[in-house]
C-alpha positions in Angstrom: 215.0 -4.2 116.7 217.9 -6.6 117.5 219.3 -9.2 114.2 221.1 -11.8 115.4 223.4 -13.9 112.8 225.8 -16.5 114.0 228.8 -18.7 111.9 231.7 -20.4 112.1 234.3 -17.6 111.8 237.4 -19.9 111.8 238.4 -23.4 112.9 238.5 -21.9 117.1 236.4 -19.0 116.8 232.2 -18.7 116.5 231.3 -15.2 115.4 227.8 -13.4 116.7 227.2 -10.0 114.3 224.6 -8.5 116.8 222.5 -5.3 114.7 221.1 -3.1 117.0 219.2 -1.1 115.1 217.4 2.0 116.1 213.7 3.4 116.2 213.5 6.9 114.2 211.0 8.5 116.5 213.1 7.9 119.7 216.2 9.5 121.0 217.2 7.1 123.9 217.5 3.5 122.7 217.9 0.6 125.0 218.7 -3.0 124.0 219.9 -6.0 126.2 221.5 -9.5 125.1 221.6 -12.6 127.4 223.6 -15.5 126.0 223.4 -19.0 128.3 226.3 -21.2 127.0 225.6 -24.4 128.6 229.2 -26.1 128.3 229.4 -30.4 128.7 230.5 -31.3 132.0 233.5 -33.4 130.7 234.9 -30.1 129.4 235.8 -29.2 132.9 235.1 -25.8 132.5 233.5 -23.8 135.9 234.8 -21.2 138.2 237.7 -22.7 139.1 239.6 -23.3 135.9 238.0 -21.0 133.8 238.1 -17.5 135.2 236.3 -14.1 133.9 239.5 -13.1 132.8 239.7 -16.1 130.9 236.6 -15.5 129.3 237.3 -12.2 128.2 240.5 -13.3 126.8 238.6 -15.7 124.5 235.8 -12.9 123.4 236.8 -9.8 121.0 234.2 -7.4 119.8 234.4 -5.0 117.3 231.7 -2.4 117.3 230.7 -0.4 114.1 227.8 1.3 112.1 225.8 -0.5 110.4 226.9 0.2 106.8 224.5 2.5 104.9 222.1 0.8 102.6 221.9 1.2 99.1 220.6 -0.8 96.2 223.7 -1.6 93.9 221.5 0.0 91.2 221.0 3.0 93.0 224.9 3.8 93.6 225.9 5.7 90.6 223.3 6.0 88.3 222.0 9.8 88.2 222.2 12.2 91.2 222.9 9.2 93.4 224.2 10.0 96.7 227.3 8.2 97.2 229.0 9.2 93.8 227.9 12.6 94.7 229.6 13.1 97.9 232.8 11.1 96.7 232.6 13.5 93.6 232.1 17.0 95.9 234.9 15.5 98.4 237.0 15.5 95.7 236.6 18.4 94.1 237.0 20.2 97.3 240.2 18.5 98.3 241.8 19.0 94.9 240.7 23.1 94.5 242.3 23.2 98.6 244.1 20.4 99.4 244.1 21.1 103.4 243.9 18.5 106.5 239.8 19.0 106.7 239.1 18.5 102.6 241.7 15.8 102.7 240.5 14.3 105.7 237.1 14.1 104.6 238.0 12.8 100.9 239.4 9.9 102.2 236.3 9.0 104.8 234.3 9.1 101.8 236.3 6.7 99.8 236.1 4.5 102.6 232.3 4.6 103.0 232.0 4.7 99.5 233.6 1.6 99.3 231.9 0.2 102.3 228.3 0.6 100.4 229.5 -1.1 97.4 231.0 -3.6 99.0 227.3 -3.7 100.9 225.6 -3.9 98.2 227.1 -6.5 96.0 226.9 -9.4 98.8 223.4 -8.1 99.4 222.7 -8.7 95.6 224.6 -12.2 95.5 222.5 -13.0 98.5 219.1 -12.0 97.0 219.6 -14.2 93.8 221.3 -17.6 95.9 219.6 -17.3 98.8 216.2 -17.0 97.9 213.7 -19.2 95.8 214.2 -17.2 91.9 212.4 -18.3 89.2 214.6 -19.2 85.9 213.5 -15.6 84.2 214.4 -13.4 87.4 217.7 -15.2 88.0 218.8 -14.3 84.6 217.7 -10.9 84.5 219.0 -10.4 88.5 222.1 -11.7 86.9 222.7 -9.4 84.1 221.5 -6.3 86.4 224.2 -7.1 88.4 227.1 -7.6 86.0 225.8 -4.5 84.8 225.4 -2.2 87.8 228.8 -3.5 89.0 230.6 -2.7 86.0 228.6 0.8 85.9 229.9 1.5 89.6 233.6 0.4 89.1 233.7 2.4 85.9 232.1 5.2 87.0 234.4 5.9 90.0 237.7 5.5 87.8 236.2 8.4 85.8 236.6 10.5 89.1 240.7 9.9 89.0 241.1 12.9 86.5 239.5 15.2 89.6 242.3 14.7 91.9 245.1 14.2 89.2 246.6 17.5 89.7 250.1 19.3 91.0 248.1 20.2 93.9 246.8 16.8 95.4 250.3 14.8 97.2 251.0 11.2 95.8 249.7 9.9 99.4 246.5 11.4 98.5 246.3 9.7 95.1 247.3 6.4 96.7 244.0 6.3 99.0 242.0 6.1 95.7 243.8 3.3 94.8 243.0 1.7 97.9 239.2 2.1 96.8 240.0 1.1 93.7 241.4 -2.4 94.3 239.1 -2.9 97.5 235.8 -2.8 95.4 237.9 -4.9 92.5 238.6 -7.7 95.1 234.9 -7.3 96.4 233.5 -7.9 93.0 235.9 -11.3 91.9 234.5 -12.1 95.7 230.8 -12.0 95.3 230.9 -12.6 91.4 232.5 -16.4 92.0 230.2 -16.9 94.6 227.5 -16.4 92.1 229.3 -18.1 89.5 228.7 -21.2 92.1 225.5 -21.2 92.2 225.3 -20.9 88.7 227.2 -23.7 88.0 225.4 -26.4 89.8 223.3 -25.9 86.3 225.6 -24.6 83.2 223.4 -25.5 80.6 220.9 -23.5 82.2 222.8 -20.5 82.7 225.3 -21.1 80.1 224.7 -17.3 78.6 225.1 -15.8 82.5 228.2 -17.9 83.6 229.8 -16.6 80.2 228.8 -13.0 80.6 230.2 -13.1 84.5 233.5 -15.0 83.8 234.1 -12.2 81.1 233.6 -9.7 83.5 236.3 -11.3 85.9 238.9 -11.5 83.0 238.8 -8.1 82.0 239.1 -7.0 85.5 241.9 -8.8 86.3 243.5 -7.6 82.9 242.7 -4.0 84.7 244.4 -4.9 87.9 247.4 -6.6 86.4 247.5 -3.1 84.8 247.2 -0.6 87.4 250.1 -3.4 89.2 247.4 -4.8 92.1 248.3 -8.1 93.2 246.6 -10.9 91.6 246.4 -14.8 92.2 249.3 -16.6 91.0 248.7 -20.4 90.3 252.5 -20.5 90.5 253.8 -18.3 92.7 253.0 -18.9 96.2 254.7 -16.1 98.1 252.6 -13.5 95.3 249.7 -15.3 96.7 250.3 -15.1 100.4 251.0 -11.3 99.8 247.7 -11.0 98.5 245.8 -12.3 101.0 247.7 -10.0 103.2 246.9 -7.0 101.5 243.1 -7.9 101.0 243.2 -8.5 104.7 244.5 -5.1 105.3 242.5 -3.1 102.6 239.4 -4.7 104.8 240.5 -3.1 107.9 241.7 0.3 106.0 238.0 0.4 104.1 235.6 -0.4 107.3 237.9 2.1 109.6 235.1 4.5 108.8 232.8 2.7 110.3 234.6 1.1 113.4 233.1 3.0 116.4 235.7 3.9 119.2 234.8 1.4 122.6 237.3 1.7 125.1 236.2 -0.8 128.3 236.8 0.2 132.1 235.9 -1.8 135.2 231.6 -1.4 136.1 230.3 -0.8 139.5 233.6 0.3 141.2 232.0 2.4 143.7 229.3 0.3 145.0 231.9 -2.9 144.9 234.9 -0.3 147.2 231.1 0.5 149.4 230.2 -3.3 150.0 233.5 -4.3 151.3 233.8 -1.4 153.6 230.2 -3.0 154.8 232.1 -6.4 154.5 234.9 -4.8 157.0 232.5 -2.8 159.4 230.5 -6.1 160.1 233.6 -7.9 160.6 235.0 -5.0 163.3 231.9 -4.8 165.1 231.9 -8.8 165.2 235.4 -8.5 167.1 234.6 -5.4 169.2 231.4 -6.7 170.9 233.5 -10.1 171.7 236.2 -7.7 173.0 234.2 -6.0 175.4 232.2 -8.9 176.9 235.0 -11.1 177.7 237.1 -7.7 179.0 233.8 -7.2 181.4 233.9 -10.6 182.3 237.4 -11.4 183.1 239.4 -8.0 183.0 242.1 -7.0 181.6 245.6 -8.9 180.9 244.4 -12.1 181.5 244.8 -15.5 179.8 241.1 -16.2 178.9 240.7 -12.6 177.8 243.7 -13.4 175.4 242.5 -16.4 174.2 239.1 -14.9 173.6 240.6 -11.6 171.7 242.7 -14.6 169.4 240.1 -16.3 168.5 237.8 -13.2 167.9 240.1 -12.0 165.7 240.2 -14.9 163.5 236.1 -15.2 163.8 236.5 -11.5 162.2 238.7 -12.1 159.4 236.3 -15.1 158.3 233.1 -12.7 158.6 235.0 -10.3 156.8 236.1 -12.6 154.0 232.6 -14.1 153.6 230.7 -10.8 153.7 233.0 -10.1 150.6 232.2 -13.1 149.2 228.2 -12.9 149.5 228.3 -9.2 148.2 230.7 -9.9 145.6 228.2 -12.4 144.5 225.3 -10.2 144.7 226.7 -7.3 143.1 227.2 -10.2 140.3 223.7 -10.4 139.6 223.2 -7.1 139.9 226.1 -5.2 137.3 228.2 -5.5 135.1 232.1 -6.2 134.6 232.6 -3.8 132.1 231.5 -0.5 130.9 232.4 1.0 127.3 231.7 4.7 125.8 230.3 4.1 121.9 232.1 7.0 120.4 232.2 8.8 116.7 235.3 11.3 116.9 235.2 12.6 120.3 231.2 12.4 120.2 229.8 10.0 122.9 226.4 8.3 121.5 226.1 5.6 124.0 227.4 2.8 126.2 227.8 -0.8 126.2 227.8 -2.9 129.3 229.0 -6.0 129.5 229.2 -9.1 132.5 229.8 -12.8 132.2 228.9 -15.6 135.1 228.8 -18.9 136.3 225.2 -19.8 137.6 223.4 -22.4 139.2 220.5 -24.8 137.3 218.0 -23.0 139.6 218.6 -19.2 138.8 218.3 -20.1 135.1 215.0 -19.0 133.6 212.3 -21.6 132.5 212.2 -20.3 129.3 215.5 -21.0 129.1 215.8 -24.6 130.4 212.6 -25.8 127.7 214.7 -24.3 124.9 217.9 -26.0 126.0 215.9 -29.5 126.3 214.1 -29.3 123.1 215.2 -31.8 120.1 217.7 -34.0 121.6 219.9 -36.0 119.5 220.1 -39.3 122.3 216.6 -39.5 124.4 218.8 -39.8 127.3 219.9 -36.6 127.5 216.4 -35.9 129.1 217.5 -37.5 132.1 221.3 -36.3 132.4 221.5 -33.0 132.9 225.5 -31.9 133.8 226.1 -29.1 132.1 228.0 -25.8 133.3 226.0 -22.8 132.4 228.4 -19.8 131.4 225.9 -16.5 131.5 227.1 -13.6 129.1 225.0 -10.5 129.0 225.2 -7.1 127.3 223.3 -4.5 127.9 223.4 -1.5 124.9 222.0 2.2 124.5 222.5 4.7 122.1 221.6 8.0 121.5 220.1 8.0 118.0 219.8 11.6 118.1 223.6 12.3 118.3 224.4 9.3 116.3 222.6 10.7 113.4 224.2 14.4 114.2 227.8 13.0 113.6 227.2 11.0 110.4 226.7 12.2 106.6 224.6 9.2 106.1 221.9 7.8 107.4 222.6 4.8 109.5 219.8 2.6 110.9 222.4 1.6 114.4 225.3 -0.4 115.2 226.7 -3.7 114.5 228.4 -5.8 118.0 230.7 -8.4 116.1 231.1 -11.2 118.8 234.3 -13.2 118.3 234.1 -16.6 121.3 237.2 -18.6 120.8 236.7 -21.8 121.7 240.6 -23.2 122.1 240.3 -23.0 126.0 237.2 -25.6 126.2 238.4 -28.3 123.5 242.0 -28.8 125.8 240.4 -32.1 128.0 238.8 -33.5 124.7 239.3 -37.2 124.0 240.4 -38.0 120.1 238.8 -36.3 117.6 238.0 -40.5 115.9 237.1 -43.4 117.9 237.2 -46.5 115.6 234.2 -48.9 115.6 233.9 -52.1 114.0 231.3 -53.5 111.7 231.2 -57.1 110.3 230.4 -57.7 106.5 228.4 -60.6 105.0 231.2 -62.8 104.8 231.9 -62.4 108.5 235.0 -59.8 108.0 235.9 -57.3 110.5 236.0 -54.1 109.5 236.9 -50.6 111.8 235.5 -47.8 110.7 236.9 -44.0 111.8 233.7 -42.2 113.5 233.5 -38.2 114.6 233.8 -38.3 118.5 232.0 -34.8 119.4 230.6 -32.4 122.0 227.7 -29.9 122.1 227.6 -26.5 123.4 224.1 -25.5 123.6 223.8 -21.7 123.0 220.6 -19.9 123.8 220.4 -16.2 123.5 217.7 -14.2 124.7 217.3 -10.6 123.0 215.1 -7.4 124.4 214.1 -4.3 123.2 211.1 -2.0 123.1 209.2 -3.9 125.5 210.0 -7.0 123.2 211.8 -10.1 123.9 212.6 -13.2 121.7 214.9 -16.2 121.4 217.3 -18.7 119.5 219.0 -21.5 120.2 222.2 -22.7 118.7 223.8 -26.1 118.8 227.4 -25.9 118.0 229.8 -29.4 117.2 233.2 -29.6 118.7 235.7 -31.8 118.4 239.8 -31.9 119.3 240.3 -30.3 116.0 237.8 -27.2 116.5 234.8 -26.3 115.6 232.3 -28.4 113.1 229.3 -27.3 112.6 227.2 -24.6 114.2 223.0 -25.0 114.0 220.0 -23.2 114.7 217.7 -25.1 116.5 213.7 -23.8 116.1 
């Protein structure tokens, strides 16, 4: 199965989270993602000002395992998994504090904190996102402060393991970075659901009370163990904390970050066609050679002229037979090619290739979701658009996956970064006043949104299986505004 989630990641940036989740009954799993970006003509982006190394400039993609699930009930209470590997790691490191037990401790405080922090958006999502009922918001909502406050306590109670002569301060500092992580992931997910609540606070007057307790005395908790907390009057305190959330993030899903280093695809058959390219081009110049050499002899001024002019015929032949199988070995693979590695494991490969193509190579399936639900009915009849084609192909190996992990792990996650900063340079002003007259016959301008479309389809294959979405993205000279799915 192949999840697709798309949003605005920043003001520049639009961010894909592609799950590539796996089948349990088979080893070899094969996925493939086509993404048609069909960019406004006015944009002036095509082959000649936007290159592929321009492209890949603007895209960065962080691959990962997709974190293991857990309900946020199921984290702690009784002989639940994850508080019993963080509480065995421990143990082991503190009773024989070498490289391996230490090592292995601090994975699973990373993972650890990875599920919770999992878990807790997952909850906040379930009770916002969904159509509750009065009685199961309130009850969703007091499991949750509950279960939260259950995990966060239960995992300081694991400090006096480790609190011995025999575990180094730099080990007792990694638990802190667990520690504060989950702190900042539960005032994260708790305001959110403090939002929601809100919009009715004589409704939920009980629940906002109970949550906003919960935040105080945790931040009473982190101004005690000397975690940065937000400052209404301090802005540098503030910036600093940002900072270090941002790097207690990338510390945290480390575990989980898969190593994906790229090299060039198709070298071999790309160094094959151009020695093609080159023996057409010889053999062009040779058979002209030997005719005219029959025909007039050697050292003569129409043989000379001949053997010239062959020789420039063969450096054209040679240059276009590049061209042709350059373009045909386009079609055919792939730009890049990328190990997916746990350790020094392998467990699959990504391939990646990106291309320019023509209106007719694009498929029909394609076109009729591109034309569906215009804004302006004229855009039926104007079609201008340059079609960028990014594909991926992915396959994993669930049975070595699985081998090198002490969860269970239903696949990967392919987070798609496609910064947008190179196509908004020949945009006109982001306003472009208009003027409206009132009932007493006074002018008036009014500011409106000047705006372009990309038009994103993605097409998504596995197991014999292929689906689609479109998304309709808003841009104007000051980045991205909006980003839609169109069904």
């Amino acid at each position: 199965m192949i999840d697709i989630m798309t949003k605005i990641h920043d003001k520049f940036s639009i961010e894909f989270k592609v799950g590539f989740v796996t089948r349990r009954k088979m080893r070899h799993n094969d996925f493939s993602v086509y993404m048609w970006i069909f960019i406004p003509n006015s944009l002036d982006i095509n082959p000649s000002t936007y290159t592929k190394s321009d492209f890949y400039r603007d895209v960065k993609s962080n691959v990962r395992l997709i974190t293991p699930r857990f309900l946020l009930r199921n984290i702690v209470d009784g002989d639940a998994i994850p508080l019993q590997n963080i509480k065995q790691a421990m143990e082991k490191m503190a009773s024989d504090p070498t490289r391996s037990t230490a090592a292995e401790y601090e994975l699973q405080i990373k993972i650890f904190s990875a599920i919770v922090k999992s878990a807790l958006r997952a909850e906040v999502n379930h009770i916002v996102g969904t159509n509750q009922q009065y009685d199961d918001i309130v009850y969703l909502c007091r499991e949750y402060a509950k279960n939260a406050r259950n995990i966060l306590d239960s995992y300081r109670e694991l400090f006096p393991i480790i609190n011995t002569p025999s575990v180094t301060q730099a080990s007792l500092e990694h638990f802190k970075f667990g520690d504060e992580f989950m702190s900042y992931m539960l005032n994260q997910y708790t305001f959110r659901l403090l939002e929601f609540l809100s919009q009715d606070k004589s409704l939920y007057s009980y629940e906002i009370s109970a949550l906003s307790d919960l935040l105080r005395k945790e931040q009473v908790y982190c101004k005690k163990m000397a975690y940065l907390t937000i400052n209404e009057h301090d802005a540098l305190e503030n910036r600093n904390l940002i900072y270090s959330h941002g790097i207690l993030k990338k510390y945290v899903e480390s575990a989980l970050y898969l190593r994906v280093p790229k090299k060039r695809d198709g070298v071999m058959i790309e160094q094959l066609y151009y020695s093609v390219a080159a023996g057409l081009s010889m053999i062009f110049a040779t058979i002209i050679s030997f005719y005219f050499q029959q025909r007039f002899g050697n050292f003569t001024w129409p043989f000379f002229i001949v053997l010239v002019i062959s020789y420039m015929g063969k450096d054209r032949i040679k240059e276009l037979a590049r061209y042709y199988f350059a373009h045909r070995k386009g079609s055919k693979y792939f730009d890049n090619k990328a190990k997916i590695s746990i350790g020094e494991r392998n467990i699959g490969w990504i391939k990646e290739g990106v291309d320019f193509l023509q209106k007719s190579n694009i498929p029909q399936e394609v076109m009729q979701l591109r034309t569906k639900h215009h804004i302006s009915p004229a855009e039926s009849f104007i079609y201008d658009d340059k079609v960028l084609l990014y594909r991926k192909w992915v396959h994993i190996d669930r049975e070595r996956m699985v081998a090198n992990n002490v969860y269970h792990t239903d696949g990967i996650n392919d987070i798609i970064r496609l910064n947008v900063n190179n196509f908004l340079q020949k945009m006109d002003n982001p306003y472009v006043p208009l003027q409206v007259i009132d009932e007493e016959n006074n002018m008036h301008k009014i500011d409106c949104h000047k705006v372009y479309f990309l038009n994103i389809v993605m097409q998504y294959q596995y197991d014999d299986k292929t689906d689609y979405k479109r998304f309709r993205v808003s841009l104007s000279r000051n980045g991205i505004e909006s980003i839609k799915e169109i069904v």
